[in-house]
FIKOLZA-1660 file (N, C-alpha, C; in steps of 0.1 Angstrom, whole numbers, plus 5000, padded with zeros to 4 digits):
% residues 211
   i   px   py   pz ch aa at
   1 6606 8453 4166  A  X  N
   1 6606 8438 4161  A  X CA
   1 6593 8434 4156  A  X  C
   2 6593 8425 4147  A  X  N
   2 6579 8420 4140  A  X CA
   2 6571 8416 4150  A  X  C
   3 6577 8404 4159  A  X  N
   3 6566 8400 4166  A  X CA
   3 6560 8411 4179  A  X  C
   4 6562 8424 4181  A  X  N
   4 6555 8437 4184  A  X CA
   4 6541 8437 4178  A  X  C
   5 6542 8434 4161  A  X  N
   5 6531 8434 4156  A  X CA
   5 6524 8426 4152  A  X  C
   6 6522 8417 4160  A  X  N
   6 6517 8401 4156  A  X CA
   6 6509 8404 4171  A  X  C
   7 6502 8399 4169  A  X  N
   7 6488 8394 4180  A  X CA
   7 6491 8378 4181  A  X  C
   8 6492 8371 4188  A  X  N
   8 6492 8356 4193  A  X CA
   8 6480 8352 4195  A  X  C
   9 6478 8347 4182  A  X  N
   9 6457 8340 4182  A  X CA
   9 6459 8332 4172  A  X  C
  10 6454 8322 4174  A  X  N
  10 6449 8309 4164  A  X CA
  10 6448 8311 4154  A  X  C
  11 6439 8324 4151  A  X  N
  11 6436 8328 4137  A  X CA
  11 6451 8333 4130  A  X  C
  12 6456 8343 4133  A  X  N
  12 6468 8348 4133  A  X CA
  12 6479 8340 4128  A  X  C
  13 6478 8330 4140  A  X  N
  13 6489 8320 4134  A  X CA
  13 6481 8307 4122  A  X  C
  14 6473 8306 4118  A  X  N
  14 6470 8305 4102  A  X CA
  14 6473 8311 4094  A  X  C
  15 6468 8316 4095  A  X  N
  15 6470 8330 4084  A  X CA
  15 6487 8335 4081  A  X  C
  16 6494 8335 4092  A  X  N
  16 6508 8333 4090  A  X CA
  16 6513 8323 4083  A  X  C
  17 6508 8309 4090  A  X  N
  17 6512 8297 4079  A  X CA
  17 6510 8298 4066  A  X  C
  18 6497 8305 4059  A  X  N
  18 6489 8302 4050  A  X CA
  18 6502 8315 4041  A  X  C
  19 6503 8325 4045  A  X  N
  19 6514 8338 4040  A  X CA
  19 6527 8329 4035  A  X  C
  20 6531 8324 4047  A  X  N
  20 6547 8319 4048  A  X CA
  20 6547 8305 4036  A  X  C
  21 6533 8298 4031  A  X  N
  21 6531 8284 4022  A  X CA
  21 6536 8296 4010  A  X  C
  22 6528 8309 4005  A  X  N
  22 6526 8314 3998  A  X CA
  22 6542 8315 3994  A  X  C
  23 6548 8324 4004  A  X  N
  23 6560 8329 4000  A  X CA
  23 6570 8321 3997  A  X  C
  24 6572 8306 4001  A  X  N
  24 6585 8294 3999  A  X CA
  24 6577 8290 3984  A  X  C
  25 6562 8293 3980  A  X  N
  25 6562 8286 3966  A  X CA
  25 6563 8294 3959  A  X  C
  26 6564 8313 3960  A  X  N
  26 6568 8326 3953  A  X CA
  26 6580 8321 3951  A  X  C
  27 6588 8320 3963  A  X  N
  27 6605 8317 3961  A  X CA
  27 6606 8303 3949  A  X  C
  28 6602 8292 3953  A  X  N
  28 6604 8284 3940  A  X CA
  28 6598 8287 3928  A  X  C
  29 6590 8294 3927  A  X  N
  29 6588 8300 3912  A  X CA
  29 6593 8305 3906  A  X  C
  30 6603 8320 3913  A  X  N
  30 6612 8328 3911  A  X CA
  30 6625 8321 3907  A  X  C
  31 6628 8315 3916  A  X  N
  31 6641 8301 3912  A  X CA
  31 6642 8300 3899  A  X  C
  32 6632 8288 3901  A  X  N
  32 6627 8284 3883  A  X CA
  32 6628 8289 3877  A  X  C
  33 6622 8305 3876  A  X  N
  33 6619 8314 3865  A  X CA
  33 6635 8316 3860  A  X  C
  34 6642 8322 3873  A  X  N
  34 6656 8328 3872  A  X CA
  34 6663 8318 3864  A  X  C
  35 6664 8306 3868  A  X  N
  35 6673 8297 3860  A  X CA
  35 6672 8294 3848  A  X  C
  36 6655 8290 3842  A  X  N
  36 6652 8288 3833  A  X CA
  36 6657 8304 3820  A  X  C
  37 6656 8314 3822  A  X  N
  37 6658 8323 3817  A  X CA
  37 6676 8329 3817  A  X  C
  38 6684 8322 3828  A  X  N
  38 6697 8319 3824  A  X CA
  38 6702 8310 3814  A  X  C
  39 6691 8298 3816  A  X  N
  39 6697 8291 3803  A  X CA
  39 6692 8293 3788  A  X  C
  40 6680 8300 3795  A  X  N
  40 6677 8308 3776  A  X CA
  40 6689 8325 3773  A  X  C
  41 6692 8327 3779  A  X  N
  41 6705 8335 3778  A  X CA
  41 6716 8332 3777  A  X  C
  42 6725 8319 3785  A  X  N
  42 6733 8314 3780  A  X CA
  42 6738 8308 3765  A  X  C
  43 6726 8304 3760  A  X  N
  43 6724 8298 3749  A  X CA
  43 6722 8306 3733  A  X  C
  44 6720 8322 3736  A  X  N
  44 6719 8336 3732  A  X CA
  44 6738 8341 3730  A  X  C
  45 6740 8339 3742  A  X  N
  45 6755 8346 3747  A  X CA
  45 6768 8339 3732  A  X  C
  46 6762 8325 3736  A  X  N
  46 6775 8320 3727  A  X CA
  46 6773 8324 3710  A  X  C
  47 6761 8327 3705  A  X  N
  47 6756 8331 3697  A  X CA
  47 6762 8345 3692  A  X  C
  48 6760 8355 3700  A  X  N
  48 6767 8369 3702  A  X CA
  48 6777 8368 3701  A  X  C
  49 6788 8356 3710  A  X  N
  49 6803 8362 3703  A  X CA
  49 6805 8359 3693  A  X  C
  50 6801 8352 3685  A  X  N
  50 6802 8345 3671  A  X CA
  50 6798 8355 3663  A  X  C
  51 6787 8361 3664  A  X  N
  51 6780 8371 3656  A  X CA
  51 6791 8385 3654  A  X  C
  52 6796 8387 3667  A  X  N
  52 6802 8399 3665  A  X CA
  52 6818 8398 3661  A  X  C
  53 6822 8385 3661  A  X  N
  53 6831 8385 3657  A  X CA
  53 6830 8382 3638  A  X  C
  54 6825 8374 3635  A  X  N
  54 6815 8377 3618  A  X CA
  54 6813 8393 3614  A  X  C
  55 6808 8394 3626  A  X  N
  55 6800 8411 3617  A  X CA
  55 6816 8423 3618  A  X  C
  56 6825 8418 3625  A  X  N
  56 6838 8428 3626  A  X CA
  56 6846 8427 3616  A  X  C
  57 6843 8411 3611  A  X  N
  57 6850 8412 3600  A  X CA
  57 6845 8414 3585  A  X  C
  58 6830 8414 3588  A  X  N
  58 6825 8422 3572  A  X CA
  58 6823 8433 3578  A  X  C
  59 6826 8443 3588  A  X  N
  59 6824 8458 3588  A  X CA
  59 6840 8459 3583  A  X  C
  60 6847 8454 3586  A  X  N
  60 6864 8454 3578  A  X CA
  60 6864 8457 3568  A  X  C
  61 6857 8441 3561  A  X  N
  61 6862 8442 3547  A  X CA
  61 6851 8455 3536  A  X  C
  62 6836 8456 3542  A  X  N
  62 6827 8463 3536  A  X CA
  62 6839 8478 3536  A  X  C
  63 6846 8485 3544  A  X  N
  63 6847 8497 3552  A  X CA
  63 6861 8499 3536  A  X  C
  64 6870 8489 3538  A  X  N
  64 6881 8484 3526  A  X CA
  64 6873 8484 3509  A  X  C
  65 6864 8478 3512  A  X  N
  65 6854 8479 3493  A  X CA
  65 6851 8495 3496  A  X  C
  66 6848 8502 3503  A  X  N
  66 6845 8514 3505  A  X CA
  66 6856 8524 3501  A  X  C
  67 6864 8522 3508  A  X  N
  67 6875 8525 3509  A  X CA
  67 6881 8530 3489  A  X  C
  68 6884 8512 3484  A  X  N
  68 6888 8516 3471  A  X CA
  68 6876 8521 3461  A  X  C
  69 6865 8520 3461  A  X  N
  69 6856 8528 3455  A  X CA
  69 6860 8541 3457  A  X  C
  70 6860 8545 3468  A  X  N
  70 6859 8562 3470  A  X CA
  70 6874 8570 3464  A  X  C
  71 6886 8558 3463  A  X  N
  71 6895 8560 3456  A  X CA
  71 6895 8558 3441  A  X  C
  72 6891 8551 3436  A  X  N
  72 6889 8548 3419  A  X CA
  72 6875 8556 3412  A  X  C
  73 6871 8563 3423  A  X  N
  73 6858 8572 3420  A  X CA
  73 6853 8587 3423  A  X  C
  74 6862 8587 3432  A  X  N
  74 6862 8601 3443  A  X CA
  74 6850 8597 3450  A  X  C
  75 6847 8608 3462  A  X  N
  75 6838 8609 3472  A  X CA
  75 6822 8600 3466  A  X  C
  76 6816 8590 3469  A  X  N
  76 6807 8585 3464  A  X CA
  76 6794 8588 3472  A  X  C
  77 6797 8601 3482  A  X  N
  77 6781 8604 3491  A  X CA
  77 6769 8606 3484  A  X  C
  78 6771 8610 3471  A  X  N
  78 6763 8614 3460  A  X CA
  78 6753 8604 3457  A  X  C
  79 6760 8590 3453  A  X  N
  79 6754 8579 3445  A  X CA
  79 6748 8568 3458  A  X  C
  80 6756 8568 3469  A  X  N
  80 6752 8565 3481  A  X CA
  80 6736 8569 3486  A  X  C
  81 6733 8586 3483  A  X  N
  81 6719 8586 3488  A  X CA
  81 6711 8583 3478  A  X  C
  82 6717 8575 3471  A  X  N
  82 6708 8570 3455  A  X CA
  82 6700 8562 3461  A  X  C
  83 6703 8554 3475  A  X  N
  83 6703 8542 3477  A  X CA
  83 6686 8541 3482  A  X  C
  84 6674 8538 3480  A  X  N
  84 6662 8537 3490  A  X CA
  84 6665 8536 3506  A  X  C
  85 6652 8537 3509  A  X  N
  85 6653 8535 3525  A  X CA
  85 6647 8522 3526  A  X  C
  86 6655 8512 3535  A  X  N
  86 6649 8495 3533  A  X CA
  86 6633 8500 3545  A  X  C
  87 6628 8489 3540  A  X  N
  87 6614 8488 3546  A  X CA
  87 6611 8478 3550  A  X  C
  88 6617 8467 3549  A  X  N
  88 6615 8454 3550  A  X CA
  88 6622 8446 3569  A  X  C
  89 6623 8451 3573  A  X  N
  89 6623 8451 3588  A  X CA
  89 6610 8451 3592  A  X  C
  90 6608 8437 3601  A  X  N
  90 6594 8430 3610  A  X CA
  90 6594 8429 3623  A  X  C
  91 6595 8432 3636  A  X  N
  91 6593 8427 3648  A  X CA
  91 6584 8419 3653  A  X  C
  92 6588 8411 3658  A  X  N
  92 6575 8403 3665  A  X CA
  92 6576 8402 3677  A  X  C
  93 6568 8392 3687  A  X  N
  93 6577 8390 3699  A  X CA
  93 6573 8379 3702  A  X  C
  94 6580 8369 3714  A  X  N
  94 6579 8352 3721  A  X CA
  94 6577 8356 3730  A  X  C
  95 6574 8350 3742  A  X  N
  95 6577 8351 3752  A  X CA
  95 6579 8344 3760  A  X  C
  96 6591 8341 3771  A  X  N
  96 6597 8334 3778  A  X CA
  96 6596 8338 3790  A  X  C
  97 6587 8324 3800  A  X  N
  97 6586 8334 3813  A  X CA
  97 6581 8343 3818  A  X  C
  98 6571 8351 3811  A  X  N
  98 6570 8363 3807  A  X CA
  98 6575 8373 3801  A  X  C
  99 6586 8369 3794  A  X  N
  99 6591 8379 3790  A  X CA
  99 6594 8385 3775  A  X  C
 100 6593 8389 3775  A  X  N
 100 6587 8396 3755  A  X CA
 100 6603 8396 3748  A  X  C
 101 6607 8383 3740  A  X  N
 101 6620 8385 3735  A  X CA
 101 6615 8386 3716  A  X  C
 102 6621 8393 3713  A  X  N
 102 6616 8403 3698  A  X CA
 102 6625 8390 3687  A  X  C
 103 6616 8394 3679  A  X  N
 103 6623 8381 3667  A  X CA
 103 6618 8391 3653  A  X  C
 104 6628 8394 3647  A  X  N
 104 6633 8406 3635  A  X CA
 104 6634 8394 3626  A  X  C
 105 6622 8395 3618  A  X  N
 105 6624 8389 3602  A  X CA
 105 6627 8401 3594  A  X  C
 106 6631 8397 3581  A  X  N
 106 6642 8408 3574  A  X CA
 106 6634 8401 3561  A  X  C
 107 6629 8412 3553  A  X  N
 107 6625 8408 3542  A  X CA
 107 6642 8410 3528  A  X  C
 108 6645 8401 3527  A  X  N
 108 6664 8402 3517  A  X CA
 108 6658 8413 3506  A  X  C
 109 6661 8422 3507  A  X  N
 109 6656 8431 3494  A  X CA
 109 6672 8419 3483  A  X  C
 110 6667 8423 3469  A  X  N
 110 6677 8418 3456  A  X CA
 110 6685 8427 3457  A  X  C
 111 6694 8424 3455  A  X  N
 111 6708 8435 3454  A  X CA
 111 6710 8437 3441  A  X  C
 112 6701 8449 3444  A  X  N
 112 6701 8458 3427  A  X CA
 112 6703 8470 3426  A  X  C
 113 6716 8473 3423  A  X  N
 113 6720 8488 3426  A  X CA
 113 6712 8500 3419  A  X  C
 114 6711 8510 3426  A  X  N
 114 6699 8520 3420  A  X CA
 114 6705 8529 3416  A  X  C
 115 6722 8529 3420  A  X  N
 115 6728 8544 3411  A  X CA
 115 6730 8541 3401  A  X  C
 116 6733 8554 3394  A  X  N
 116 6736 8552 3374  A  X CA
 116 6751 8551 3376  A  X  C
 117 6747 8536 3367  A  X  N
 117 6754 8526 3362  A  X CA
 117 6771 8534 3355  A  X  C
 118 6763 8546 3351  A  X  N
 118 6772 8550 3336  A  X CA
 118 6788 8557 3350  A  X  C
 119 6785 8560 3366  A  X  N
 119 6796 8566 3367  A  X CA
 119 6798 8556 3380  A  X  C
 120 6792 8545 3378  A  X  N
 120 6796 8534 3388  A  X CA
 120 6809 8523 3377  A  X  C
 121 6814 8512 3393  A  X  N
 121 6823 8499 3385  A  X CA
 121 6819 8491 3397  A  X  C
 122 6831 8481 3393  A  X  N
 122 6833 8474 3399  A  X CA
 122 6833 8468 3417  A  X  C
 123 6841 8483 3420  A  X  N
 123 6848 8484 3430  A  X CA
 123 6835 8488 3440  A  X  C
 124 6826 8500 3431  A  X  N
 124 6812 8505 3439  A  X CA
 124 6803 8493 3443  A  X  C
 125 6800 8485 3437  A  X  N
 125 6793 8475 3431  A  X CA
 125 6796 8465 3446  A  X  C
 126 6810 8462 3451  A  X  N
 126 6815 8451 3455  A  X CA
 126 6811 8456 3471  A  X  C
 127 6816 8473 3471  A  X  N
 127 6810 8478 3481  A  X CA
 127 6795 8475 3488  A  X  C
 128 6793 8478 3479  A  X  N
 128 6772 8480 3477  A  X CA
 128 6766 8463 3482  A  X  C
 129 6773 8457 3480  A  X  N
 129 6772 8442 3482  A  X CA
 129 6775 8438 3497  A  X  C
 130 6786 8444 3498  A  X  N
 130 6792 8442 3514  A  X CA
 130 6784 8446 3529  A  X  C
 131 6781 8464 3521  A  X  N
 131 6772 8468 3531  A  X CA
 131 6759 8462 3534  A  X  C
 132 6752 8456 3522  A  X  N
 132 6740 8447 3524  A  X CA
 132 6744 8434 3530  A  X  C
 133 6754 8428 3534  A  X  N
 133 6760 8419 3538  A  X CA
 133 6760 8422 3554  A  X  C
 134 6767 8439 3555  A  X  N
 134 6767 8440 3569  A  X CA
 134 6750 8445 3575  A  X  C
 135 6742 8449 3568  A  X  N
 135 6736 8452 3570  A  X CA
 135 6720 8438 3576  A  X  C
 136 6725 8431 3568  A  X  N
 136 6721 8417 3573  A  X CA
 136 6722 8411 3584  A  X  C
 137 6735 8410 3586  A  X  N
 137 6741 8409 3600  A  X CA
 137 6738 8415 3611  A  X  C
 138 6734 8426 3610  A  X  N
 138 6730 8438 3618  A  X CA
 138 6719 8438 3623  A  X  C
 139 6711 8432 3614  A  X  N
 139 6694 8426 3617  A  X CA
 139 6700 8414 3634  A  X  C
 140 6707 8406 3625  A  X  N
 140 6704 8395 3635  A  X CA
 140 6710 8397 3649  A  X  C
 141 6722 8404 3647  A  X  N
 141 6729 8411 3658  A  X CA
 141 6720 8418 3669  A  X  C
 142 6715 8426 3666  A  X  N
 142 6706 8431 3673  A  X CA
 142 6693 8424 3676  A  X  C
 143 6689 8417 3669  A  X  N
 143 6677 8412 3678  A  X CA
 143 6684 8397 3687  A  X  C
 144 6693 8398 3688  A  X  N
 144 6702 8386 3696  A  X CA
 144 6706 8393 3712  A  X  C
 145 6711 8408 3704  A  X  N
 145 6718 8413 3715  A  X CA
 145 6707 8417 3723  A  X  C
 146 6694 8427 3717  A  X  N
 146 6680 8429 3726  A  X CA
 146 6676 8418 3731  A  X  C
 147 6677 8406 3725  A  X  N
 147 6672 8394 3734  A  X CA
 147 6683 8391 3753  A  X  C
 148 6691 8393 3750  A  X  N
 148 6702 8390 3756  A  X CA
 148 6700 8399 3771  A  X  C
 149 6703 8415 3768  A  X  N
 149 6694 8421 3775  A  X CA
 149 6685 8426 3786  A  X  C
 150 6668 8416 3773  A  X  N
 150 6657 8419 3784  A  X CA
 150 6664 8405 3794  A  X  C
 151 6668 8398 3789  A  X  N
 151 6670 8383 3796  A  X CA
 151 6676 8385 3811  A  X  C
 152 6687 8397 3805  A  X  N
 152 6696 8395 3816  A  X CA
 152 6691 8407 3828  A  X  C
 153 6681 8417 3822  A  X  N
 153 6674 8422 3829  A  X CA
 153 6666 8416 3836  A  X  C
 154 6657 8403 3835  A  X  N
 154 6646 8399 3840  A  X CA
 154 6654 8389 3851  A  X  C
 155 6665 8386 3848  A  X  N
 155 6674 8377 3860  A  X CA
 155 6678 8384 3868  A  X  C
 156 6677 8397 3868  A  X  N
 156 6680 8399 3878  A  X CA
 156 6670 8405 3885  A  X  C
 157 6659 8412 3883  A  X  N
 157 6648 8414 3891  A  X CA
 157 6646 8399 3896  A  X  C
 158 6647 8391 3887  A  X  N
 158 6640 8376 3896  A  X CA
 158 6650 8374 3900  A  X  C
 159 6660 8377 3905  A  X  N
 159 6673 8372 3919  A  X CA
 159 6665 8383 3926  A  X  C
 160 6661 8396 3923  A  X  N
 160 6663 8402 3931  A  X CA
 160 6647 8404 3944  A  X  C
 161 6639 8395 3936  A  X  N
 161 6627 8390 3945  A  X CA
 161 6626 8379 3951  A  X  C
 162 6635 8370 3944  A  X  N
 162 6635 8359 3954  A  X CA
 162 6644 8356 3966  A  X  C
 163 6656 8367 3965  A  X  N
 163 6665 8375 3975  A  X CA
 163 6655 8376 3991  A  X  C
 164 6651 8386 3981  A  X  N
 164 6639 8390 3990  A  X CA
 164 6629 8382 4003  A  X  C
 165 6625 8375 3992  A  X  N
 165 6617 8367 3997  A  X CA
 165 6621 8352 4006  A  X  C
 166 6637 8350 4002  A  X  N
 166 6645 8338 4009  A  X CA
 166 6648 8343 4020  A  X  C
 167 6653 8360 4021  A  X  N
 167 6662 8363 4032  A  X CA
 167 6655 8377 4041  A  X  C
 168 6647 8377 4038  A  X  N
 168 6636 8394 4044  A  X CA
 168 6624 8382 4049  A  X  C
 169 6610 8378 4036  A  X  N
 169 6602 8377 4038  A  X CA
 169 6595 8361 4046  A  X  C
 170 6606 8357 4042  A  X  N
 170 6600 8344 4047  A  X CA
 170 6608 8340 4061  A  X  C
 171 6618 8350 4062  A  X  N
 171 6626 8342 4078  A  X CA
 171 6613 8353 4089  A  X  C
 172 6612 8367 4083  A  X  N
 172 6600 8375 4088  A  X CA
 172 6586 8362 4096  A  X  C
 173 6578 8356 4081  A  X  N
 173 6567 8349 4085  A  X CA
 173 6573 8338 4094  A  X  C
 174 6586 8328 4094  A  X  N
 174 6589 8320 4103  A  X CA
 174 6593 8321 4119  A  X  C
 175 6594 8338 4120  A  X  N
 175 6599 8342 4131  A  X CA
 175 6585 8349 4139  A  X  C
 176 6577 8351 4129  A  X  N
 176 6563 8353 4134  A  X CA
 176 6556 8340 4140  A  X  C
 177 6555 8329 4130  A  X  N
 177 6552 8318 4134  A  X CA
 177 6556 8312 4145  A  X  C
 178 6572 8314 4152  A  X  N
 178 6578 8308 4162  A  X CA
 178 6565 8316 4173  A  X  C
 179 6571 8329 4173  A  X  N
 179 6565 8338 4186  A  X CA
 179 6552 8333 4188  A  X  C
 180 6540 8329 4178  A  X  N
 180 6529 8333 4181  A  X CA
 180 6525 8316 4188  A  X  C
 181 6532 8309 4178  A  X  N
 181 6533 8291 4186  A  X CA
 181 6537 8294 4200  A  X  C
 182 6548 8302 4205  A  X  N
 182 6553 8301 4220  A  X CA
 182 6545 8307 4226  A  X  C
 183 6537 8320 4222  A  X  N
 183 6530 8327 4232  A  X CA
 183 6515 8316 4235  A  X  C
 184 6510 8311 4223  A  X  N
 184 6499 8301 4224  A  X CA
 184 6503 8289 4234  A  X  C
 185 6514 8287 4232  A  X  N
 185 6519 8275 4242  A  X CA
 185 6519 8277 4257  A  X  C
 186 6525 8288 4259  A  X  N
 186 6527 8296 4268  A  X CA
 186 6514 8301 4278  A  X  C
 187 6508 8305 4266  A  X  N
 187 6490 8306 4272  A  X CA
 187 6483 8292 4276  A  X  C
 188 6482 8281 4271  A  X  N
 188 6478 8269 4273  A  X CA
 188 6482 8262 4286  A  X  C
 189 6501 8264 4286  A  X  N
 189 6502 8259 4301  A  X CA
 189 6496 8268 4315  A  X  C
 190 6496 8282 4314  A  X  N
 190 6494 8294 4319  A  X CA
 190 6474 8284 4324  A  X  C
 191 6469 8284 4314  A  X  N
 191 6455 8280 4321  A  X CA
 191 6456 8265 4320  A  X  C
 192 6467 8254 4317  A  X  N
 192 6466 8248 4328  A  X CA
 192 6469 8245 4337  A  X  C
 193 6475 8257 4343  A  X  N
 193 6479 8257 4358  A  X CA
 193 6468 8263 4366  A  X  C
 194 6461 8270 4361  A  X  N
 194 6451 8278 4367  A  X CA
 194 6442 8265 4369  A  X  C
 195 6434 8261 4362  A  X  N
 195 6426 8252 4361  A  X CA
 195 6431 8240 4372  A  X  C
 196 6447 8234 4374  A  X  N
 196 6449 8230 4383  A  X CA
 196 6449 8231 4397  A  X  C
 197 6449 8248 4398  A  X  N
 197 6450 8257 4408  A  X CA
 197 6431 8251 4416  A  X  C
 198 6429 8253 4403  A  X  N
 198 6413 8257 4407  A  X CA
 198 6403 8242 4413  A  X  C
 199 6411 8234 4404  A  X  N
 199 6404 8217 4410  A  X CA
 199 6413 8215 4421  A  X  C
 200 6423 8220 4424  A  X  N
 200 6428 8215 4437  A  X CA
 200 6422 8223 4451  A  X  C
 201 6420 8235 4447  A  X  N
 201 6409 8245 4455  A  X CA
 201 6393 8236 4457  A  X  C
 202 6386 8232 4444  A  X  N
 202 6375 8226 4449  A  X CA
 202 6377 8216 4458  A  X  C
 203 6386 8206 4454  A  X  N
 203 6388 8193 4462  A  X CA
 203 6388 8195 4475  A  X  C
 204 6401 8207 4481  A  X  N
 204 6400 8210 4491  A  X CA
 204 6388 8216 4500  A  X  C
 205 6382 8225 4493  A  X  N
 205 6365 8227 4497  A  X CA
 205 6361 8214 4500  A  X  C
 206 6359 8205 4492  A  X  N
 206 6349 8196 4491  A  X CA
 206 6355 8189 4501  A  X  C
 207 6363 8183 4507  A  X  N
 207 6373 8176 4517  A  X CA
 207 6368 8186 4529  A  X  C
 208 6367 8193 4529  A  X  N
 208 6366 8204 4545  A  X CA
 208 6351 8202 4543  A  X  C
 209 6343 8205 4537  A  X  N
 209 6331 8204 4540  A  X CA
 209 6323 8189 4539  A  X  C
 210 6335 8178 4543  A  X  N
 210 6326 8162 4545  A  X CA
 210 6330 8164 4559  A  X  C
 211 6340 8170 4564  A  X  N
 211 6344 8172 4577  A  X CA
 211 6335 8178 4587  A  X  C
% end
């Protein structure tokens, strides 16, 4: 049991108070933290289904402009790796709480098709459009969804310390505190019985020896 390891002394029981002040304002910090970072996740979440229900339906229609290109053209993997590698992706980061949520600027390249023209149409073209369409989306998707996440990662380590700290660390310091207040109390009456022991002993001396 804890109080095995607690010594019952003045000092001791400070120092317990001073631990146990600590840990009920660790716990309300943690609180705070946790909630406040629910509601910056909540506010993320409604975001996400929106996003992904957008982005399902231009990965549809992109996959369909794909689709009839590769039919009015044959296989188009050729004119496809025509395409550059984008560069224009930026990370940054906020932080909430502590916690590092990433914010993805996207530089819009122009949508200017780089394969030859002469064995492209329409249909390639509409494609080529689409995919930079989903590919936009995809930016924001993801830095929505990594937001989302570390968020929901961080709520839960901070439920899982202030768990901690409501239901382990602070009934611990209060149950320390009880024992060491009883045993000081305990000690206190203990010498003032002695002490009464001890003036009722002199008195009686003193009484026998006027005799």
């Amino acid at each position: 049991m804890a109080n095995k390891q607690v010594f019952p002394t003045k000092g001791n029981l400070i120092a317990t108070k001073k631990s146990n002040a600590l840990a009920h304002l660790g716990y309300e910090l943690m609180d705070r933290k946790r909630n406040i970072l629910i509601r910056e996740m909540m506010g993320l979440l409604d975001d996400v289904k929106l996003l992904r229900d957008e982005i399902t339906q231009t990965y549809a229609e992109a996959y369909r402009a794909l689709q009839l290109a590769n039919m009015s053209l044959g296989v188009i993997s050729a004119m496809a790796e025509a395409v550059p590698i984008d560069t224009g992706l930026h990370v940054s980061y906020r932080s909430v709480m502590g916690v590092e949520i990433p914010k993805f600027s996207y530089d819009k390249q122009e949508i200017k098709p780089t394969y030859g023209l002469e064995r492209a149409n329409s249909k390639l073209d509409y494609a080529y459009t689409c995919f930079q369409r989903v590919k936009e989306m995809s930016v924001v998707l993801a830095e929505v969804e990594n937001s989302v996440y570390r968020l929901a990662n961080a709520i839960r380590k901070s439920q899982k310390r202030a768990n901690a700290l409501k239901n382990i660390v602070i009934p611990e310091f209060e149950h320390n505190i009880k024992f060491i207040t009883d045993a000081l109390e305990e000690k206190e009456r203990e010498e003032f019985s002695r002490q009464k022991v001890i003036k009722r002993n002199k008195d009686s001396q003193m009484q026998m020896e006027r005799k």
